[in-house]
C-alpha positions as CSV (number, residue, x, y, z in Angstrom):
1,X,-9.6,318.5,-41.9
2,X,-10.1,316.7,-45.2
3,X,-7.3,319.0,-46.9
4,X,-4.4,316.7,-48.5
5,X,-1.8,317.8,-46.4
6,X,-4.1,316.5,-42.9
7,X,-4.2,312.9,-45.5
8,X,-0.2,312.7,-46.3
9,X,0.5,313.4,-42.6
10,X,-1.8,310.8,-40.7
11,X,-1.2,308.4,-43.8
12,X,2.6,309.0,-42.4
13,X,2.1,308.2,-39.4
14,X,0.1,305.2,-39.6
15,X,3.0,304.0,-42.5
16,X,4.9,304.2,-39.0
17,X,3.1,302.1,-37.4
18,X,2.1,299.5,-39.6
19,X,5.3,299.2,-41.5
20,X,4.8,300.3,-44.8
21,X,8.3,299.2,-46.0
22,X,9.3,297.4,-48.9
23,X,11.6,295.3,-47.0
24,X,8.1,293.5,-46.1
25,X,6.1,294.4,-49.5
26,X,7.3,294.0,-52.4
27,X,7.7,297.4,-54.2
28,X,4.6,298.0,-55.7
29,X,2.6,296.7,-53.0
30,X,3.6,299.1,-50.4
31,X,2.7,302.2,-52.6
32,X,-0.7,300.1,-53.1
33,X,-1.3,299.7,-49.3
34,X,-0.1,303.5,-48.6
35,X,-2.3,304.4,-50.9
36,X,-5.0,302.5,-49.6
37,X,-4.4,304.1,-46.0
38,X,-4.4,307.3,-47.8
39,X,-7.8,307.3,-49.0
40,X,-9.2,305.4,-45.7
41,X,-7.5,308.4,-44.2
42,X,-9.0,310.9,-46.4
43,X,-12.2,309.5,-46.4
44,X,-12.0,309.9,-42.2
45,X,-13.2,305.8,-42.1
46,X,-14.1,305.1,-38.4
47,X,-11.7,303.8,-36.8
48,X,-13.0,300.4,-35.6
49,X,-13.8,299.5,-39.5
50,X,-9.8,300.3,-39.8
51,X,-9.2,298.1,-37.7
52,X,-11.1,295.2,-39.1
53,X,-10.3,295.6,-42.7
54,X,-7.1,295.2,-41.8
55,X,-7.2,292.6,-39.2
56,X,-9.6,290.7,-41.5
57,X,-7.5,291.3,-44.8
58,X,-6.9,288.2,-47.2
59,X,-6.6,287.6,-51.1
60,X,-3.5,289.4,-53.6
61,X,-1.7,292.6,-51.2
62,X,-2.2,294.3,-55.0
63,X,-5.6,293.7,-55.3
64,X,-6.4,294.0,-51.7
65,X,-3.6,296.0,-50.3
66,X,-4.7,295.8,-46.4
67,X,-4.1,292.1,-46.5
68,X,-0.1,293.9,-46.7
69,X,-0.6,294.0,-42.7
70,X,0.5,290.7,-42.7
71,X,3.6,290.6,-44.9
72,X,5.0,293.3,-42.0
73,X,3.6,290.9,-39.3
74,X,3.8,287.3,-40.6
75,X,3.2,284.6,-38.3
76,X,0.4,284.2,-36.0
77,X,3.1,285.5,-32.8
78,X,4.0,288.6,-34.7
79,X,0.4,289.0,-36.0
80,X,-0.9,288.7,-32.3
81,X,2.2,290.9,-30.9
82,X,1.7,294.1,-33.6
83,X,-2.5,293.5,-33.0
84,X,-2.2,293.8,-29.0
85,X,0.8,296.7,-29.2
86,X,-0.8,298.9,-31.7
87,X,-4.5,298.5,-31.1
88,X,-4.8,297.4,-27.4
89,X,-1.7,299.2,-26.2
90,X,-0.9,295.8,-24.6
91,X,2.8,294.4,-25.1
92,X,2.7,290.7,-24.6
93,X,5.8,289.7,-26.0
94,X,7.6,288.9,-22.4
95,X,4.6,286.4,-22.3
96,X,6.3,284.3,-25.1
97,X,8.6,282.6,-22.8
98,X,7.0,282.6,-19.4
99,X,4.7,284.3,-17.7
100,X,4.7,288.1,-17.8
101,X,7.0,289.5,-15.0
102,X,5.0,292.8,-14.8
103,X,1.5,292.4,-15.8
104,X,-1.4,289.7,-15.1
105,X,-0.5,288.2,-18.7
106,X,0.7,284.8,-18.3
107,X,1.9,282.4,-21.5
108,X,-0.6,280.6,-22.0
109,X,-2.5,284.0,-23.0
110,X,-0.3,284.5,-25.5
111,X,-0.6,281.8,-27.5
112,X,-4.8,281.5,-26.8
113,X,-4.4,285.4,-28.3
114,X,-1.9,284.1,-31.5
115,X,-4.3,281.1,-32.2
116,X,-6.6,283.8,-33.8
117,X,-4.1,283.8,-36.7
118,X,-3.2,280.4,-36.5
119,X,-4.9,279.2,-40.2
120,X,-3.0,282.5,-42.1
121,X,-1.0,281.9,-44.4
122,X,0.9,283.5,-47.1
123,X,1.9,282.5,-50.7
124,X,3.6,283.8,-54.1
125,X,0.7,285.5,-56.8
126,X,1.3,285.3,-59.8
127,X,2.9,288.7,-60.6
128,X,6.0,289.7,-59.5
129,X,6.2,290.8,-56.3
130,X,2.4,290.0,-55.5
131,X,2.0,287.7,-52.7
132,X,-1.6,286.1,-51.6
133,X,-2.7,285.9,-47.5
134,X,-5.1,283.0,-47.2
135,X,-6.2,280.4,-45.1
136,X,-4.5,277.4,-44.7
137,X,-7.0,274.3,-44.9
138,X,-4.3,271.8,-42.7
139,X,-2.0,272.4,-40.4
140,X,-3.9,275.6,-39.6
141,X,-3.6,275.3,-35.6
142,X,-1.1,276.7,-33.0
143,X,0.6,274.1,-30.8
144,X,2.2,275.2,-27.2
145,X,5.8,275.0,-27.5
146,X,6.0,273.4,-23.9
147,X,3.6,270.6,-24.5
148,X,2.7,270.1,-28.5
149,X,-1.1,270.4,-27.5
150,X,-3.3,272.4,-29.8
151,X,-4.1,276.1,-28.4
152,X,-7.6,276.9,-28.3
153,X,-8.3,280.6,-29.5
154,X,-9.5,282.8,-25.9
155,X,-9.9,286.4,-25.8
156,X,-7.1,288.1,-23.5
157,X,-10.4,289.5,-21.1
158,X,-13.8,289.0,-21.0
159,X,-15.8,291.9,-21.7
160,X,-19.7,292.1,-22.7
161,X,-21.1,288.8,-24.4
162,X,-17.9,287.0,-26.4
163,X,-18.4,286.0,-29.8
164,X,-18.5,282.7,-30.5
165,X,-14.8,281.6,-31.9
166,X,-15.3,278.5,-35.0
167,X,-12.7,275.5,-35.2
168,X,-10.4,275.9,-37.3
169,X,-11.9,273.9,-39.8
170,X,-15.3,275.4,-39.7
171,X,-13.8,279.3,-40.7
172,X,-11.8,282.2,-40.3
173,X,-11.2,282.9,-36.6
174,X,-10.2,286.5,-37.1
175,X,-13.9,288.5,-37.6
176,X,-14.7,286.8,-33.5
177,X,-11.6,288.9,-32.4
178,X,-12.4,291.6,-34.5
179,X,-15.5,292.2,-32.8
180,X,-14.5,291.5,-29.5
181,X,-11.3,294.1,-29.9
182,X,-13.4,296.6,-31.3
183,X,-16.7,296.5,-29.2
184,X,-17.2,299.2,-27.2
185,X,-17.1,296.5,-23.7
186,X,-13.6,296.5,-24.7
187,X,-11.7,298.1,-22.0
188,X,-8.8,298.9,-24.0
189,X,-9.6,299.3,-27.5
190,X,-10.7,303.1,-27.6
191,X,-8.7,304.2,-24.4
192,X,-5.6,302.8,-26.6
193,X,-6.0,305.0,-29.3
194,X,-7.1,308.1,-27.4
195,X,-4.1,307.9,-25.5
196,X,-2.1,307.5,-28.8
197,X,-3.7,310.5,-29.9
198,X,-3.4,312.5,-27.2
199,X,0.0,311.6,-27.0
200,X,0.5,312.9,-30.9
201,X,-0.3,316.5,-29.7
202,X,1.7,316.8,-26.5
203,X,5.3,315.4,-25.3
204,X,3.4,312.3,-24.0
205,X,0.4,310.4,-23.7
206,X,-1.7,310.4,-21.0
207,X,-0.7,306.7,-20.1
208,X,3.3,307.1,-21.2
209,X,4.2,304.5,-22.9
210,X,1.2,304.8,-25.3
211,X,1.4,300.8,-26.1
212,X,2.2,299.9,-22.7
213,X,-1.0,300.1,-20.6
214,X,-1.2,297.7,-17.6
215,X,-2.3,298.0,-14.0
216,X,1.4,299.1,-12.9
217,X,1.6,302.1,-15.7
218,X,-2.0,303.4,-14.4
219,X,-2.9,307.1,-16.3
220,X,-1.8,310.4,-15.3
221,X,-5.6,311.4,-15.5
222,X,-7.9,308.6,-15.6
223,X,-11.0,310.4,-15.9
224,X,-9.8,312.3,-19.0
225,X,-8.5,309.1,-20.3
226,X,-12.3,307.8,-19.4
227,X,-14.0,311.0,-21.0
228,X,-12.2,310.7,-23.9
229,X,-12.5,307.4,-24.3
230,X,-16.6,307.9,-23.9
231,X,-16.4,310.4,-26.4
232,X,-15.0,308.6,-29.0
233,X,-17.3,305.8,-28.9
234,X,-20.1,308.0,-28.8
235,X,-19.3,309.6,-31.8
236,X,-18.7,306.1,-33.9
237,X,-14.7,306.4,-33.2
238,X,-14.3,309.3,-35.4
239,X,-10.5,310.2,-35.6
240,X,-11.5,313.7,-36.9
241,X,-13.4,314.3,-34.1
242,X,-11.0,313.3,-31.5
243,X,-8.7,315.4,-32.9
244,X,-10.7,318.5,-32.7
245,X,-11.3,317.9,-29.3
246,X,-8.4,317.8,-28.2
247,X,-7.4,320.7,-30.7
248,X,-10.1,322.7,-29.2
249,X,-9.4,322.1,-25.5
250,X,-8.1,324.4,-23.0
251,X,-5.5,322.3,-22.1
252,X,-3.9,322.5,-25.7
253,X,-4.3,326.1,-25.7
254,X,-1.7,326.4,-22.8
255,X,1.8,328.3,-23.5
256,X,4.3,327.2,-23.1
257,X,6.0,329.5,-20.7
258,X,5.7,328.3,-17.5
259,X,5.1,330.4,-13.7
260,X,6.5,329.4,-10.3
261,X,3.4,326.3,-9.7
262,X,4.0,324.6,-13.2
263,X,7.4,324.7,-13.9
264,X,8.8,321.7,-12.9
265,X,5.6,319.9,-14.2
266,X,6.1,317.6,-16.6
267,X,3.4,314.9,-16.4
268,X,0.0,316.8,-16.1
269,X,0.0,318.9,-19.2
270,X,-0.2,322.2,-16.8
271,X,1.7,324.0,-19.9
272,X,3.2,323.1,-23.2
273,X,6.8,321.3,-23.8
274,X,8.2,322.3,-27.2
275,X,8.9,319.3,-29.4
276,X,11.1,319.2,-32.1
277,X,9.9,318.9,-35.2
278,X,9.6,315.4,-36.7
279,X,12.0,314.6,-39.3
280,X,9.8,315.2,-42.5
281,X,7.7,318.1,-41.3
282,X,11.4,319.9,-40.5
283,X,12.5,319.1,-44.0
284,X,9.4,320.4,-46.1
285,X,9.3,323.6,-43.7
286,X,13.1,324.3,-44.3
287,X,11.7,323.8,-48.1
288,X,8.4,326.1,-47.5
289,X,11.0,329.0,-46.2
290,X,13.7,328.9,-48.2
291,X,11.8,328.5,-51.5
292,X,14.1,325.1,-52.4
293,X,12.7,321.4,-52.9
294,X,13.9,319.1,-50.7
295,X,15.7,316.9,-52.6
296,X,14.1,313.2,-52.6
297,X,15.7,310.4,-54.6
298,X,13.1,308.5,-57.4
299,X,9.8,310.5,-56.0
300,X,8.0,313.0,-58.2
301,X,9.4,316.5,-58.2
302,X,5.8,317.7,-56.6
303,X,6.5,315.2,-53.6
304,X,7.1,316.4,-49.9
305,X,8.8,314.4,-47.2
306,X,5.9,314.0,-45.8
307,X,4.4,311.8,-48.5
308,X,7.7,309.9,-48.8
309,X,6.1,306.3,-48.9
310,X,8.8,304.3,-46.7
311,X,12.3,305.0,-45.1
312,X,14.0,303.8,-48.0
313,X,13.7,307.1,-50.0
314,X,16.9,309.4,-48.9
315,X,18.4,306.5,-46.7
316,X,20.9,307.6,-44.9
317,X,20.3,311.5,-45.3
318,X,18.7,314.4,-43.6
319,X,15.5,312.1,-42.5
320,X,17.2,309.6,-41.1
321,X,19.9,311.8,-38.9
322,X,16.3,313.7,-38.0
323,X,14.8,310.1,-36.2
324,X,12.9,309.0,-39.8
325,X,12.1,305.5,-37.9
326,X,13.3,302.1,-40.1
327,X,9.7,300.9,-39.5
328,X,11.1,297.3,-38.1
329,X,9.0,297.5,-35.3
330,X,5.2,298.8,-34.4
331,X,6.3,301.0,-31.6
332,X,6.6,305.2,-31.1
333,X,9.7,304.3,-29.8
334,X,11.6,304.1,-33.2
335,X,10.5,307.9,-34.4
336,X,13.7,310.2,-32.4
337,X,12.8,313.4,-31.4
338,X,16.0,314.3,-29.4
339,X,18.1,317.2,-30.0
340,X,22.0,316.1,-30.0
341,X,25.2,317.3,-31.3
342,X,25.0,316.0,-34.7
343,X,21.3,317.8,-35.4
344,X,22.9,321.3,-34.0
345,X,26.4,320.9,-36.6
346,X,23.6,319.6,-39.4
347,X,21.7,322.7,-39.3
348,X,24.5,325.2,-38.6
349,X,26.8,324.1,-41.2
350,X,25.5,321.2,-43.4
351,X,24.4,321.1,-46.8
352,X,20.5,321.0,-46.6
353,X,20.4,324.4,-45.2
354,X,23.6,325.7,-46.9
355,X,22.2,325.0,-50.5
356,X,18.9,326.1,-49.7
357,X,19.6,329.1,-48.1
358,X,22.2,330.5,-50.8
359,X,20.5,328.9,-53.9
360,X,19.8,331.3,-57.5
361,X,16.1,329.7,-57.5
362,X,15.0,330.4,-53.5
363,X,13.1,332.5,-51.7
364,X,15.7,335.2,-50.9
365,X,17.2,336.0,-55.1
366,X,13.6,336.1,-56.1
367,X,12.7,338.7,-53.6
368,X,15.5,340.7,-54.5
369,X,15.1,340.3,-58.2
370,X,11.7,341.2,-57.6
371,X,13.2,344.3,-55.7
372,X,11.6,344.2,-53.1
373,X,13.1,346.6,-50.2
374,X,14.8,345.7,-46.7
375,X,11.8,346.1,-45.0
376,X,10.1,343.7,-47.3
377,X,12.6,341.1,-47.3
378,X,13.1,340.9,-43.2
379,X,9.2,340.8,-43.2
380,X,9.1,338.2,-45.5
381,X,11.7,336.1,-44.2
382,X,9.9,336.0,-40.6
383,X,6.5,335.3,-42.2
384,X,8.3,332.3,-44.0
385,X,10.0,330.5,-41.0
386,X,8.1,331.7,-37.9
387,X,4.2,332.3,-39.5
388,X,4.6,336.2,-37.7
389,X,6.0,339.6,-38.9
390,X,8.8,340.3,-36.6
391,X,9.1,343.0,-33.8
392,X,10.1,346.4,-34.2
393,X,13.0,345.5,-32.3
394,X,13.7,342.1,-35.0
395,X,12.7,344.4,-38.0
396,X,15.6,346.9,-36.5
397,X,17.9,344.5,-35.7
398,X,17.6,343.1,-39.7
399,X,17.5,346.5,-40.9
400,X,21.3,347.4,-39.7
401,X,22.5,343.8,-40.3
402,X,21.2,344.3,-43.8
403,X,23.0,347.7,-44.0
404,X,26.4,347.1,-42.8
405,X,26.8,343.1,-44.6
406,X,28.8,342.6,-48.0
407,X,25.7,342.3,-50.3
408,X,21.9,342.6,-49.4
409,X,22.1,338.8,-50.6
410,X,24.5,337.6,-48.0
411,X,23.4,339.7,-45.4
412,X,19.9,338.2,-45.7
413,X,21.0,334.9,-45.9
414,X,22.9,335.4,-42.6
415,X,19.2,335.9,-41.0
416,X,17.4,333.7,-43.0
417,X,19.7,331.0,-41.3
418,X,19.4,332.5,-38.5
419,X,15.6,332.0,-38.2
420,X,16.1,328.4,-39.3
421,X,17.8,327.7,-36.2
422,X,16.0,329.2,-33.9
423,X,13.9,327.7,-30.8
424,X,10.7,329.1,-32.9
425,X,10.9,327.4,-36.6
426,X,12.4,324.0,-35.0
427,X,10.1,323.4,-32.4
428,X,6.2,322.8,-31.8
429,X,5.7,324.6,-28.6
């Protein structure tokens, strides 16, 4: 899995997550923290040390771009709220006000948690654009909002021996929660991104939301949840790992056709539920098969969507109608997978396909200028979109529609549209 195309994806979809925008960064510091997450990526870095480089980030977001995590969540509330959501699974931001209406969390919780971040703060560098997280040597504590008192930093459960937690004078707060978040006594830590994982390979997660596990959302399946979970720790949280187990499971192997017992199942992974593909995977596949870049504003012609470094390349365009998320919040929620009314006229009729489909420099004029027959251009075609030959009854089907069209060029751009808009090139299933 250390290909580039495994790095630009997960490096994707952790840009999701952790906002890699330059409405945060400046410009050049968001290609420096993608980049970063590229390489940690790439390099397959466990999981937990992820977590703490980031967590315990600090000096220029050029010269350190981790410490870029907290131009995206600045504040210790927002630093605390994105922490618990994206690596705990826990959403404590009803706990601001008053005491969580759904969970055990209660306020003061909330700000105990926040406290951690308390004595962050962030300045200008010196070059443009650079900014410098540090920590703040006076007021570098978190008061309560009901009372003015000063919040002591508490872990949100007790689990294994605690680390001891400095003053706020005496240090940086952040490596005790560090280690208690990512200690294996953690009950959340690793079952939080297992689930996420999990989740990344089916329509859901095995807890569903993935960053909103509490006693009244319990797991569809907690022992796989558990055995998952053990796994991972076992093998040093290695995200390569997890994701060949699940890769290589039975459960993933399942159609997605369904029989009389299954077919109304749609919590216990009995079968598979095609998915839609995500917005930048859709576009560089349409690009694969019809031979045509997809057309991205102020990136490198050699770029795909997938390595589009925030949602401000092509605003407004093909990504963003696809559910591109803005990357405003730390949550799955903003990436759309729907199908609608809009998607269906975009692909039938809409320039991305149109162009691509008819244009002098794709796929289909340089199989016919390189003459190749019917037979070899239907074959081709399917190979292109649906990664099969087609059927005797599909290679007939093309065969007539090729003989009995105005040109062999139109007629095979009629199916090579055709294929781009069916159930099999547009959805995972």
């Amino acid at each position: 899995m250390r290909s580039q195309a495994y790095a630009d994806y997960w490096t994707l979809k952790w840009g999701d997550l952790l906002r890699s925008n330059r409405k945060f960064m400046s410009y050049k510091g968001m290609w420096a923290f993608r980049e970063w997450l590229r390489q940690s990526i790439a390099d397959n870095k466990p999981y937990d040390k992820l977590v703490q480089e980031l967590l315990t980030s600090k000096g220029s977001t050029f010269e350190n771009p981790a410490a870029n995590f907290f131009l995206s969540a600045r504040g210790p509330t927002a630093a605390m709220e994105t922490t618990t959501q994206l690596f705990l699974g826990v959403r404590m931001v009803c706990a601001q006000c008053h005491d969580h209406p759904f969970e055990k969390w209660t306020q003061n919780q909330y700000f105990e948690m926040a406290a951690f971040f308390s004595a962050i703060g962030v300045r200008p560098g010196f070059e443009s654009g650079e900014e410098v997280v540090y920590l703040k040597r006076v007021e570098n504590e978190l008061k309560h909002p009901k009372d003015g008192r000063v919040v002591n930093p508490r872990f949100l459960v007790a689990s294994g021996t605690p680390p001891s937690i400095p003053a706020a004078a005496e240090g940086d707060r952040r490596p005790a929660l560090v280690e208690w978040l990512t200690s294996r006594e953690n009950p959340f830590f690793a079952r939080a991104i297992v689930n996420r994982v999990w989740s990344y390979f089916f329509h859901r997660g095995i807890i569903s939301p993935v960053d909103d596990i509490r006693a009244s959302n319990p797991p569809v399946n907690e022992a796989l949840l558990e055995a998952l979970a053990e796994d991972f720790e076992e093998h040093d949280f290695d995200l390569q790992h997890l994701m060949r187990t699940i890769t290589n499971s039975r459960v993933y192997q399942t159609t997605f056709r369904t029989n009389r017992w299954n077919r109304h199942d749609d919590r216990n992974f009995s079968h598979q539920i095609p998915r839609r593909l995500g917005a930048e995977p859709l576009a560089d596949a349409i690009a694969l098969a019809t031979g045509v870049r997809f057309e991205l504003p102020e990136m490198p012609e050699d770029y795909s969507a997938v390595q589009v470094p925030d949602p401000h390349v092509g605003k407004g365009g093909f990504l963003d109608l696809f559910g591109r998320p803005q990357r405003e919040e730390p949550c799955e929620c903003e990436r759309r997978s729907d199908v609608s009314l809009p998607h269906a006229l975009n692909l039938v009729n809409g320039p991305t396909l149109a162009d691509a489909v008819s244009a002098p420099e794709g796929r289909i004029a340089t199989l016919i200028r390189q003459g190749k027959s019917d037979r070899q251009l239907i074959e081709n075609l399917h190979l292109a979109t649906l990664s099969r030959p087609p059927t005797s009854q599909e290679m007939q089907v093309g065969v007539n529609h090729l003989k009995h069209s105005e040109s062999r060029a139109a007629g095979a751009q009629d199916l090579l549209w055709a294929l781009l808009n069916s159930n099999g090139f547009l959805f995972n299933r």
